[in-house]
N, C-alpha and C positions, 0 to 999 in steps of 0.2 A: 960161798954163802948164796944161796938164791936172794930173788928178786923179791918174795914175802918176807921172809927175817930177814933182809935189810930194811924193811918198810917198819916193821914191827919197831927194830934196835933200833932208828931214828926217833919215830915215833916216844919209844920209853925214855931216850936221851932228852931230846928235845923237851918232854914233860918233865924230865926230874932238872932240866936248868930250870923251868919256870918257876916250879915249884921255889925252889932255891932262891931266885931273885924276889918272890913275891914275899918268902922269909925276911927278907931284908930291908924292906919297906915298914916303919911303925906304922901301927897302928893310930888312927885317929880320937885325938883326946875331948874325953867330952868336956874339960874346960877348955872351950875353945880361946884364942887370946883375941884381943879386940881387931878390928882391921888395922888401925894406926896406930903407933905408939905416941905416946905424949910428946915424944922427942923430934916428932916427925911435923911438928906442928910448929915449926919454927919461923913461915910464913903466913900473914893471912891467904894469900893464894892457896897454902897448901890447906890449910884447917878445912876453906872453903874445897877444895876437891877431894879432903876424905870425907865430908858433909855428903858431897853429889854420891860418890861411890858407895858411901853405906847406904844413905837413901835407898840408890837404886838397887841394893841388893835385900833392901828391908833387914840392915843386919842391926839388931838391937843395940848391941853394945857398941858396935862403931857409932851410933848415932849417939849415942848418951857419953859418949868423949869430945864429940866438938863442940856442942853447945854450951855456953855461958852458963851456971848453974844459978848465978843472978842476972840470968838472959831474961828477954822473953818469956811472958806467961804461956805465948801460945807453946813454945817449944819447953818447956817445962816437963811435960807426957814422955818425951823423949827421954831425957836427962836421967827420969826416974824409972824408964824401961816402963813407966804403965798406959800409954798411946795403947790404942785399939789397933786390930789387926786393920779395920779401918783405914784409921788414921795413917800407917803406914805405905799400905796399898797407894795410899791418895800421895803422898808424899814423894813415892817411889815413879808415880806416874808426871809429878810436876818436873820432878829434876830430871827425868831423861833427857840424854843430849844437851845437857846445859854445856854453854863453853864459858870457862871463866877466862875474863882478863885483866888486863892489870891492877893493882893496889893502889890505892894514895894511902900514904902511911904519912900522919901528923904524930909523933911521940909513942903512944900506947894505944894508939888508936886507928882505927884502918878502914879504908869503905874500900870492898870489892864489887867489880860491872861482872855482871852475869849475865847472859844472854840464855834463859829456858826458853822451851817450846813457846809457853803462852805468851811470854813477858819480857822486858827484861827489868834485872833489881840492881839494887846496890845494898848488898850485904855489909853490916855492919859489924866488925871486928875488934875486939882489945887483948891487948897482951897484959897475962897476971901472971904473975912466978913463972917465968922464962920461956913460956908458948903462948900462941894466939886461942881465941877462943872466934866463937861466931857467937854474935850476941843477939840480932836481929837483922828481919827485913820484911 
């Protein structure tokens, strides 16, 4: 076999495995599922860093799972997915590089230290039917 057809037959191999592997990859669903699972909310630490992580990715539905649904008015926009592209934007730019750390956990209740760019807060947290929420800060 020359030095052309063997360029060629790699070349055709080589495309029909990708081909093949790229078969094998599903397709992306437009119901996309939330960032966190509710289950996943079993610390206020953690409620608090899928907070930071959906923020900064402005992903709607992750933010409308950590929040208190009788949280805060301000966070309320969230909960109900109707926050302005705005609001998010802004949201998305407070929590970058937040580092959380530890919880004080009294019963059902919980303040987490957070260290954001401008500030730092103490995030208020409660657990209702078996996960934490973020309630305020």
């Amino acid at each position: 076999m020359n030095m052309r057809a063997t360029l060629v037959l790699a070349s055709l191999l080589t495309s029909a495995g990708l081909l093949t592997a790229c078969e094998e990859v599903p397709a992306p669903k437009n119901d996309a599922a939330p960032a966190a699972p509710a289950a996943a909310f079993d610390t206020p630490e953690a409620v608090v860093k899928a907070m930071i992580a959906a923020g900064s990715a402005m992903d709607k539905e992750g933010l409308s799972k950590v929040f208190a649904p009788e949280g805060s008015k301000e966070f309320q926009p969230f909960v109900t997915k109707e926050a302005k592209s705005e609001e998010y934007e802004s949201f998305a730019k407070f929590v970058k590089d937040a580092t959380v750390g530890e919880a004080k956990i009294e019963g059902d209740t919980a303040i987490v230290n957070v260290k954001f760019t401008k500030r730092d807060e103490k995030i208020s947290c409660a657990k209702k039917d078996g996960r934490w929420w973020v309630v305020d800060f």
